[in-house]
C-alpha positions in Angstrom: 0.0 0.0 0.0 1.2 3.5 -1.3 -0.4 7.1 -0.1 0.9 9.6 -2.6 0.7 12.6 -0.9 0.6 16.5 -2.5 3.3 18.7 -0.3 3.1 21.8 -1.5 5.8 25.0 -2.1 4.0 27.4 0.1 3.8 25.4 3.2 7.4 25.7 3.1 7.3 29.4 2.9 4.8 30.2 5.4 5.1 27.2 8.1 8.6 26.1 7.2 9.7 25.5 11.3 6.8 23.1 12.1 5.8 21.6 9.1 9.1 19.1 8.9 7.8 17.8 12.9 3.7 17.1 11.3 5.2 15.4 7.9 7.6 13.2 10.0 4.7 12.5 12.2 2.3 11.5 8.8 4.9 9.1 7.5 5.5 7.6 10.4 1.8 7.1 11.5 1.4 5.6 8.0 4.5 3.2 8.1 2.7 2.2 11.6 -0.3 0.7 9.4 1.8 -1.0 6.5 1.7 2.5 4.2 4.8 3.5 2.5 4.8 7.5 1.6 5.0 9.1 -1.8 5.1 12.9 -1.3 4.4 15.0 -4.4 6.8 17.4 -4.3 6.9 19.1 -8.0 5.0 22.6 -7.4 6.6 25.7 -6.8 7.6 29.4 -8.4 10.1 27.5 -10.5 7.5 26.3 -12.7 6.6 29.5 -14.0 9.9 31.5 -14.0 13.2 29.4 -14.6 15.0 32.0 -12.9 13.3 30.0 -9.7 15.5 26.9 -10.0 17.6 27.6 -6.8 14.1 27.7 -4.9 13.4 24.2 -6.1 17.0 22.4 -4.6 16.3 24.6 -1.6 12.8 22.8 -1.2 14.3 19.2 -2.3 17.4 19.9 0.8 14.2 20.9 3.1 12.0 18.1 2.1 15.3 15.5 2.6 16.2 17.6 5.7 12.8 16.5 7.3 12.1 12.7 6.2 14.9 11.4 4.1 15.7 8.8 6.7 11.9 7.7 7.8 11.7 4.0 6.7 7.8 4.9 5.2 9.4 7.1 2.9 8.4 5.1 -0.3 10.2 7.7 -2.8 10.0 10.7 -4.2 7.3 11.6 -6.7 9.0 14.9 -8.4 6.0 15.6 -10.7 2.4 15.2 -11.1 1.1 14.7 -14.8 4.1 16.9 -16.4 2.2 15.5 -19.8 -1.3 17.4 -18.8 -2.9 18.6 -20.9 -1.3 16.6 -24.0 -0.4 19.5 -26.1 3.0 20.3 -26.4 3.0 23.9 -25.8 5.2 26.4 -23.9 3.4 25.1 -20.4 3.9 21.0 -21.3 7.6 22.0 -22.1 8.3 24.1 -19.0 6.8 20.8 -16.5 9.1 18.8 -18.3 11.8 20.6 -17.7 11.0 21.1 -14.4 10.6 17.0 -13.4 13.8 16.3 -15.1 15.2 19.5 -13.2 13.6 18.1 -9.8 14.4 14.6 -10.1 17.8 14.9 -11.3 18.3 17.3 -8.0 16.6 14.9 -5.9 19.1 11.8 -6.8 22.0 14.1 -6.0 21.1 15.1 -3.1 19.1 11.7 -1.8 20.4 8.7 -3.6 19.0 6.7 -1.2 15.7 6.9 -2.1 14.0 6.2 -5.5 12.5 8.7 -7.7 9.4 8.6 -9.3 7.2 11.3 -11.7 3.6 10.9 -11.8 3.1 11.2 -15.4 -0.4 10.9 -17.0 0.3 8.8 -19.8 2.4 5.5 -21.1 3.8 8.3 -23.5 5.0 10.4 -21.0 6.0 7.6 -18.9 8.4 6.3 -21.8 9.5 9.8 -22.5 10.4 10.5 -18.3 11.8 7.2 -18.1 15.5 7.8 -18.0 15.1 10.0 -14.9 13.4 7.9 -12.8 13.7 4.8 -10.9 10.5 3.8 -10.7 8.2 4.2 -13.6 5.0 5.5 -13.2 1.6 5.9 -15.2 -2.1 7.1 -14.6 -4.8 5.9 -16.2 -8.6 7.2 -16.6 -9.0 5.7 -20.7 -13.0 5.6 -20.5 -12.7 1.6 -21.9 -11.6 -1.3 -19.8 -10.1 -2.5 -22.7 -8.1 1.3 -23.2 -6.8 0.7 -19.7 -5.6 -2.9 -20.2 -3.9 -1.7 -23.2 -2.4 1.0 -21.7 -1.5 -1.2 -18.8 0.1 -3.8 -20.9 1.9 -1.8 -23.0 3.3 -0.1 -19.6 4.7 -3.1 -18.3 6.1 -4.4 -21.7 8.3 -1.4 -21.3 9.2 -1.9 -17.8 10.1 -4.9 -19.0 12.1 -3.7 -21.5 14.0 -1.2 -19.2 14.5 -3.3 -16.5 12.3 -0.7 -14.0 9.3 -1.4 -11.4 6.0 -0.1 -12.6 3.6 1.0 -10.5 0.3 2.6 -11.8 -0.6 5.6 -9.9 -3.9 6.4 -10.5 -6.8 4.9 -12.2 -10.1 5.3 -12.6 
């Protein structure tokens, strides 16, 4: 059992001396009940202004900092659905950049833990895989047989790669 969980930039900013005490205190009341931790860690200012990028290792070294070394730390999920919406416009291309950015910052500084990036399709899943460690796909196709697809080819890849799979979200 997994709990991804959205931790987001501006609790940092505006509760950053008691906040590391309540998330130690979640993962650990979760690894209590069998529930490993996936924190989603990917938004911030950065995404919006590359001139950012400094604020987004300082809130990877905080987010370490706090639970790096809680056995229900899971991983690190450095991105949610960095291909949403599909098109590949300025927006798309800026997430990208910003999960490769955070996850590439995130095995520096904690290559301990695996990394992950939530991404909403196979396609973006294939595209992300290099950077991550654990491969990772949502799925809400409006078919069962659009999902088994999806989840076949997914794990064909894995396969392929020689990485764990994990599906992230379905419905």
């Amino acid at each position: 059992n997994q709990v991804r969980v959205f931790i987001m930039y501006n609790v940092y900013t505006e509760d950053n001396e008691a906040f590391p005490g309540k998330l130690k205190h979640f993962v650990r009341a979760c690894h209590e009940r069998g529930i490993g931790v996936m924190p989603v860690v990917g938004y911030g200012p950065w995404l919006r202004d590359s001139t950012q990028y400094p604020s987004a290792r300082e809130w990877a070294q905080y987010l370490i900092d706090a639970i790096s070394d809680e056995p229900g730390l899971a991983m690190w999920d450095v991105m949610n659905e960095p291909d949403w919406p599909p098109a590949r416009d300025e927006r798309y291309l800026s997430k990208f950049k910003c999960s490769k950015l955070l996850a590439n910052t995130f095995h520096e500084l904690d290559p301990n833990t695996p990394v992950t990036i939530g991404a909403a399709f196979v396609d973006g899943m294939i595209e992300l895989a290099d950077y991550v460690d654990v491969l990772q796909f949502h799925d809400y196709m409006q078919t069962r047989e659009q999902i088994r697809n999806n989840i076949e080819r997914a794990k064909e890849f894995a396969t392929k790669v020689n990485k764990p799979l994990i599906n992230g979200e379905i419905g």
